[in-house]
C-alpha positions in Angstrom: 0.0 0.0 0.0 1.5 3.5 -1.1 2.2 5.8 1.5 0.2 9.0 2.0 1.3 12.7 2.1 1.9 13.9 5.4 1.6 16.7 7.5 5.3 16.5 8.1 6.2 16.1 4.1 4.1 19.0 3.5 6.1 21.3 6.0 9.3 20.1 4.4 8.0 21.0 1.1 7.1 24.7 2.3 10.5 25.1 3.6 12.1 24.3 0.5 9.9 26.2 -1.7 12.0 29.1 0.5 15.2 27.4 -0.2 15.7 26.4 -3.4 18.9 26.2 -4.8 19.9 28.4 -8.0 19.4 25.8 -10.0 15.9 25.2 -9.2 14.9 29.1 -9.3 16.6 29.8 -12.6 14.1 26.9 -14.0 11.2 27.7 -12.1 11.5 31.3 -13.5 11.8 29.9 -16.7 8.8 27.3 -16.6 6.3 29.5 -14.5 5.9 31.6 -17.9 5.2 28.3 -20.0 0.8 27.2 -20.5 1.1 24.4 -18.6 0.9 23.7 -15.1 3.9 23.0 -13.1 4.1 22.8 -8.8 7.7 23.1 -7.1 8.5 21.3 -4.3 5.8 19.0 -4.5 5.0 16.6 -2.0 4.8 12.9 -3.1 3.8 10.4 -0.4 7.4 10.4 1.9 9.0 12.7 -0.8 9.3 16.1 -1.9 10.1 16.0 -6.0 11.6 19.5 -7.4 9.4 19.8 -10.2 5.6 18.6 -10.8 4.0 18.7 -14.2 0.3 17.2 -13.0 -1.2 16.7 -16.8 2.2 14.6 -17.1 2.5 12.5 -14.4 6.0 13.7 -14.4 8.4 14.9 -11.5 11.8 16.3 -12.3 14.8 16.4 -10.4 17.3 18.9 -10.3 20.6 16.8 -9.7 23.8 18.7 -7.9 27.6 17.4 -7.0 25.2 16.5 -3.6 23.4 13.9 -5.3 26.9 11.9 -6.0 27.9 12.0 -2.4 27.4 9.5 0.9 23.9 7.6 0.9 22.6 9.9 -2.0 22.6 8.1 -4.9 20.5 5.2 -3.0 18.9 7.7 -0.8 17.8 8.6 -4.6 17.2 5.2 -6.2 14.5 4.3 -3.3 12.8 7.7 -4.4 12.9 7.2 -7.8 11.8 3.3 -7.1 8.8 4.8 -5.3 7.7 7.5 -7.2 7.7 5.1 -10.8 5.4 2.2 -8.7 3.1 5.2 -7.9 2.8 5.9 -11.5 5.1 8.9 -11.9 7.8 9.5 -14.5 10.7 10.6 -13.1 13.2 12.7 -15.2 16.4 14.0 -13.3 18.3 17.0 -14.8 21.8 17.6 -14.0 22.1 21.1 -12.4 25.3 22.3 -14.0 22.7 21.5 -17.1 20.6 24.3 -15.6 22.6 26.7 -14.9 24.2 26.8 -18.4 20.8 26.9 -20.1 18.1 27.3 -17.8 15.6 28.7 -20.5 16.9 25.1 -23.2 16.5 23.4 -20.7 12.8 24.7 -19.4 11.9 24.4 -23.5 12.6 20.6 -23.0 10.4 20.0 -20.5 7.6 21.8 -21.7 7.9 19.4 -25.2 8.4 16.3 -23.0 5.2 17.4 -21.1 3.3 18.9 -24.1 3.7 15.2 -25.6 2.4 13.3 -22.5 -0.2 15.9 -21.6 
């Protein structure tokens, strides 16, 4: 059985939403002037995905040097592992990626959701 949203996730979500890294405000800025929908910092049952498309079913993750580091990468695997059994797609986008071309980049994941939307 999939777990719920919680209070708790919510609150983390909210926090971040004041924290994002550059990364992650160079593309919201970018994607918050596209049609389609898109929620940052979106809670997912025990996770909190970077970038939510809803009409795609598709989360995006905005990958950092962080990500390669410790526990991360299966810190990030068990995410990912969740998030596709719930019936998400998950897409993760190297930051350095972002900050070189946040607006390319943006363009991409408007197509990619266009298509699926």
């Amino acid at each position: 059985m999939a777990r719920q949203t919680t209070r708790k996730t919510v609150l983390k979500a909210r926090t971040l939403r004041k924290e994002r890294s550059l990364p992650e405000a160079l593309l919201w800025n970018e994607l918050k002037q596209s049609d389609l929908k898109f929620r940052q910092q979106h809670p997912a049952g025990p996770y909190v995905v970077d970038i939510y498309c809803p009409s795609a079913k598709t989360c995006f993750e905005i990958d950092g040097i962080a990500h390669d580091m410790g526990d991360r990468p299966e810190r990030d695997e068990r995410k990912v592992a969740w998030l596709e059994a719930q019936g998400y797609r998950v897409v993760r986008i190297a930051a350095r990626d972002v900050l070189k071309s946040p607006g390319d980049v943006a363009d991409a994941i408007v197509r990619l959701c266009e298509a699926d939307s």
